[in-house]
KOLKEMAR-314720 format. One record per atom (N, C-alpha, C): residue in one letter; x, z, y. Coordinates in steps of 0.1 Angstrom, whole numbers, padded with zeros to 4 digits, always signed. Atoms other than C-alpha are relative to their C-alpha. Layout:
<mivexs>
aXZY ...
</mivexs>
This chain:
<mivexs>
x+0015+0002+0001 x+0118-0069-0093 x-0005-0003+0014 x+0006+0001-0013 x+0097-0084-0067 x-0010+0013+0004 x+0015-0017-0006 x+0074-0053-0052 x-0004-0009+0016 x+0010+0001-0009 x+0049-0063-0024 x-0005+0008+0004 x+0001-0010-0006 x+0045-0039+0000 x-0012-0003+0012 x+0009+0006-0008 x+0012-0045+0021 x-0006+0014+0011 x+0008-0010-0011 x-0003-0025+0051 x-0009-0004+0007 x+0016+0004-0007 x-0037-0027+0068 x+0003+0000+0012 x+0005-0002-0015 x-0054-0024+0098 x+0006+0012+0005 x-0006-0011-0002 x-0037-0002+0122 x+0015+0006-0003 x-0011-0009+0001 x-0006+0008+0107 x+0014-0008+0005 x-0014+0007-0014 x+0015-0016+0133 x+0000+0011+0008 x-0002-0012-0010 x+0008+0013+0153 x+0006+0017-0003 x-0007-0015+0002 x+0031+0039+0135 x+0008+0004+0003 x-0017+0000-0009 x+0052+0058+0156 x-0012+0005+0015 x+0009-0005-0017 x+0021+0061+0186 x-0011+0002-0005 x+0014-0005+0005 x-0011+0066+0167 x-0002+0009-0011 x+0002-0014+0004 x-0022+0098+0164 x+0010+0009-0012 x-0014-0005+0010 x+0012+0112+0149 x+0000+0014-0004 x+0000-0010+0009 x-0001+0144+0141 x-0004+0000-0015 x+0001+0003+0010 x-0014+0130+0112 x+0009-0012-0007 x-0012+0009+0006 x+0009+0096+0110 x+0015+0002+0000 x-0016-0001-0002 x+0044+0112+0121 x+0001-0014+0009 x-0007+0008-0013 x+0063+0098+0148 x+0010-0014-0007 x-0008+0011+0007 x+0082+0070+0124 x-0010-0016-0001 x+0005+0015-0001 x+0076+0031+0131 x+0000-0002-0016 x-0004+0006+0014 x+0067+0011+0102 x+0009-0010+0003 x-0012+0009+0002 x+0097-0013+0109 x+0011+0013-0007 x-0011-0013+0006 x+0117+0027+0103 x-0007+0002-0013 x+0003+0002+0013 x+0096+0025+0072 x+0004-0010-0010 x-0004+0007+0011 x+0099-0004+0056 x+0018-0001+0002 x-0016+0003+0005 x+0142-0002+0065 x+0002+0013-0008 x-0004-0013+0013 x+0142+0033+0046 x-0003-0009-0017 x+0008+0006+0018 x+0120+0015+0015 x+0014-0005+0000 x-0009+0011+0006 x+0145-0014+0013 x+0016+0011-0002 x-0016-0005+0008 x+0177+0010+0017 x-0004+0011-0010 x+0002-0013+0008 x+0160+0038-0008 x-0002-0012-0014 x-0003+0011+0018 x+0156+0002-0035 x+0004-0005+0007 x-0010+0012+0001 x+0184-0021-0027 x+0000-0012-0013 x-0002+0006+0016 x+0178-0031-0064 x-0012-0013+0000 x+0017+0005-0007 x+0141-0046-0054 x+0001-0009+0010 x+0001+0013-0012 x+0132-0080-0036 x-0010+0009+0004 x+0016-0006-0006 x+0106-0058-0014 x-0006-0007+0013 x+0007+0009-0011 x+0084-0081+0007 x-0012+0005+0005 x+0008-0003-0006 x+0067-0068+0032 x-0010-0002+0010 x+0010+0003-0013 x+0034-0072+0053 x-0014+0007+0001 x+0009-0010-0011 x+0011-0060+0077 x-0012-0011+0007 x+0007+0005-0011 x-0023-0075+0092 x-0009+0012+0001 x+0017-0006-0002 x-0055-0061+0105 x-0010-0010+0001 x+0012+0004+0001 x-0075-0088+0097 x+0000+0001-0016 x+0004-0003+0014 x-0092-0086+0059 x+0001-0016-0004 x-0001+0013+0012 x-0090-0123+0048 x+0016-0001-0001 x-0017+0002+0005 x-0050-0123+0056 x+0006+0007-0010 x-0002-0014+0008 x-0049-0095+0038 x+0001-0009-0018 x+0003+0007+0013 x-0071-0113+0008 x+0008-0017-0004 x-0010+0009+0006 x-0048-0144+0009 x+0010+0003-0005 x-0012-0009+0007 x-0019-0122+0003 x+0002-0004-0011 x+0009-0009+0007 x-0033-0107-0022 x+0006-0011-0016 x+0002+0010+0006 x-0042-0141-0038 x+0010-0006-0004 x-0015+0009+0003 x-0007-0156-0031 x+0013+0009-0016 x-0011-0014+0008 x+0010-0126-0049 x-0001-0002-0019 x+0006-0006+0018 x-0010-0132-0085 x+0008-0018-0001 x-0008+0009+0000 x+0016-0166-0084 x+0009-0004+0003 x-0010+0003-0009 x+0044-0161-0064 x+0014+0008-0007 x-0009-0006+0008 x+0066-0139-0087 x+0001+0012+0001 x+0005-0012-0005 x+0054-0109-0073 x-0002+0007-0017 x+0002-0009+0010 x+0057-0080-0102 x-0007+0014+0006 x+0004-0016-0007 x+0047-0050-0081 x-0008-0002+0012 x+0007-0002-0010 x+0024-0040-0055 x-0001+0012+0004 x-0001-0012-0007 x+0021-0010-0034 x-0007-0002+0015 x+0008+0007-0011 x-0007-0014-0009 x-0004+0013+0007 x+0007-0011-0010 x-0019+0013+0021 x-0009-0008+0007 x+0009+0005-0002 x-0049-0006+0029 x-0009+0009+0019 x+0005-0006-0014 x-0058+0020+0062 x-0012-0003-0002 x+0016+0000-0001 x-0097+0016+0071 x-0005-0007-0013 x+0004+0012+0012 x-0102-0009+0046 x-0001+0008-0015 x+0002-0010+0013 x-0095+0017+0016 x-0013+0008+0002 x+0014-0007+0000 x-0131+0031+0023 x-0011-0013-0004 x+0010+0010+0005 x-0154-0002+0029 x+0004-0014-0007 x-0004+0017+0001 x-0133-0035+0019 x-0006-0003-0016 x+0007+0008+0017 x-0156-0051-0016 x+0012-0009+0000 x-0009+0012-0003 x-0137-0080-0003 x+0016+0004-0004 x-0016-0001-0004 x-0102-0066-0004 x+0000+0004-0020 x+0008-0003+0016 x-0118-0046-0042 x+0003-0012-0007 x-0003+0009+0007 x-0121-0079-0052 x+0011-0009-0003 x-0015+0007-0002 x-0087-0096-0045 x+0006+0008-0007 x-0017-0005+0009 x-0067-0068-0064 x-0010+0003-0013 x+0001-0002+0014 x-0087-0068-0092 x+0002-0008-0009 x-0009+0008+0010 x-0074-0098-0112 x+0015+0004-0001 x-0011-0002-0001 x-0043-0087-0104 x+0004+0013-0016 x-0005-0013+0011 x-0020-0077-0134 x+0011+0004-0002 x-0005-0012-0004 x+0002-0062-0127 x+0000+0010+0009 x+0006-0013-0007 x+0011-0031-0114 x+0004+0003+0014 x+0002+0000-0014 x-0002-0018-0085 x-0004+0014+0005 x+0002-0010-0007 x-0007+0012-0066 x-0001+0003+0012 x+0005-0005-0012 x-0023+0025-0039 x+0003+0011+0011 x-0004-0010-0004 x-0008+0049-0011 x-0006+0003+0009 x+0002-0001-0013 x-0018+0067+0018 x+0010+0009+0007 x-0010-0008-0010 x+0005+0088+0046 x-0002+0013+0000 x+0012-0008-0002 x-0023+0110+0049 x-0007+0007-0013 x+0013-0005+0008 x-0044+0132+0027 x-0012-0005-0001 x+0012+0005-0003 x-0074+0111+0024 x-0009+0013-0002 x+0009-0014+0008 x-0090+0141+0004 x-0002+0017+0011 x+0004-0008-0005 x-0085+0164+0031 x-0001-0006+0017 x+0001+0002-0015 x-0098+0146+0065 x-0016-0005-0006 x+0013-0001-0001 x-0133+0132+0071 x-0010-0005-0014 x+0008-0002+0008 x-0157+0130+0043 x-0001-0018-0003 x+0000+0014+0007 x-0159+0092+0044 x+0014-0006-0001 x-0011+0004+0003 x-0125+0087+0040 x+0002+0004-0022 x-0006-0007+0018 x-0120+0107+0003 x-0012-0010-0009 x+0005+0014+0010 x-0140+0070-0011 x+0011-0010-0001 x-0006+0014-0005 x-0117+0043-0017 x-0007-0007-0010 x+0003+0012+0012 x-0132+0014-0034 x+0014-0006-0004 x-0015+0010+0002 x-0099-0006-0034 x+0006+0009-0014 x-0010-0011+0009 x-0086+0028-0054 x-0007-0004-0016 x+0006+0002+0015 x-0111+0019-0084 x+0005-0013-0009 x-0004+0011+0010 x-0095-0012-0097 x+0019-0001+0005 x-0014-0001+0002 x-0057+0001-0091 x+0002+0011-0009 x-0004-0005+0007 x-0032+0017-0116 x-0002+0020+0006 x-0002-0015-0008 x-0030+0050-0093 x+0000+0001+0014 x+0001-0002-0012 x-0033+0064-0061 x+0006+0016+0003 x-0006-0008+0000 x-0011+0083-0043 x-0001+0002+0019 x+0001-0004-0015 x-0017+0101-0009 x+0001+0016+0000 x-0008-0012-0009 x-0003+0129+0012 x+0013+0003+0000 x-0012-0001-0004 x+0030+0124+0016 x+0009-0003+0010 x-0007+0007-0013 x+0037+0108+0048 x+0010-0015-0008 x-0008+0010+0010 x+0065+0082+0038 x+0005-0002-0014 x-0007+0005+0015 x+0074+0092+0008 x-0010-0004-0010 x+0012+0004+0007 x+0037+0083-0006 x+0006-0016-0001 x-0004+0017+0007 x+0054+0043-0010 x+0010+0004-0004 x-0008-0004+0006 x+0085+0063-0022 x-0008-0002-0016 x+0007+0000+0013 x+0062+0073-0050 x-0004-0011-0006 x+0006+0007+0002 x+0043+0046-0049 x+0011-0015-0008 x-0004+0014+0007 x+0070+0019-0059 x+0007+0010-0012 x-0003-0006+0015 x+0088+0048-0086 x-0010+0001-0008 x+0011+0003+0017 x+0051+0044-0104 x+0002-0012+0001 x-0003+0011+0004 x+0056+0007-0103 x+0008-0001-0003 x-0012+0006+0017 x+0086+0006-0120 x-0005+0008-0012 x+0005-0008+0013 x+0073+0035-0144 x-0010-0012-0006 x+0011+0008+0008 x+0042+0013-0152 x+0007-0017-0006 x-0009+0013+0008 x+0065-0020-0154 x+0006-0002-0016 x-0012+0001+0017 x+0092-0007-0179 x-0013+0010-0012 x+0008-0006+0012 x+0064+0013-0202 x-0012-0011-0002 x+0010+0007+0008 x+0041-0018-0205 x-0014+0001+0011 
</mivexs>
């Protein structure tokens, strides 16, 4: 199954920003754990920090043969309408992670708009929150 693995603003910098809360692990050592933890999975992965590359993605994905989604949106999971609206046509499934406990750091964080028009959301795990995050995309795949 294709899964689409997307990251926001900011998380090119994991590995040096503020790693008491992101841990010291690059996302290049992220996404080669994902791919060797599913070998089974085309998992295509990408990263901007601007919000329209993001929403072309997005856009490309609901055409490209893309079955899954697994998005950490970073800043953008609080204000992005824009980003809101790119995954809401989207049908299949998709799920939302974060690294971090949204729910326990600053007060405008524990909003995500983006989170209201995905299957689930999954934060505080550090990496294994897209562990999770692609084992609910297959659950939601094979049950319909």
């Amino acid at each position: 199954m294709k899964i689409l693995i997307i990251n926001g603003p900011n998380l090119n910098l994991l590995g040096t920003r503020d790693t008491n809360v992101y841990g010291t692990g690059t996302l290049d050592e992220l996404n080669t754990f994902l791919q060797e933890s599913f070998p089974e999975h085309d998992l295509e992965f990408f990263q901007s920090n601007v919000e329209g590359e993001i929403v072309n993605k997005l856009q490309q994905a609901m055409t490209d043969g893309t079955r899954g989604l697994v998005t950490n949106l970073g800043a953008y999971t609080h204000t992005s309408v824009a980003l809101r609206d790119a995954l809401e046509p989207i049908t299949f499934p998709k799920v939302e992670v974060h690294i971090s406990n949204i729910h326990a750091r600053e007060e405008f964080r524990e909003k995500s708009l983006t989170g209201e028009v995905m299957n689930g959301i999954i934060t505080g795990f550090g990496k294994h929150s897209y562990v999770l995050g692609i084992q609910a995309v297959e659950h939601l795949s094979s049950n319909g």
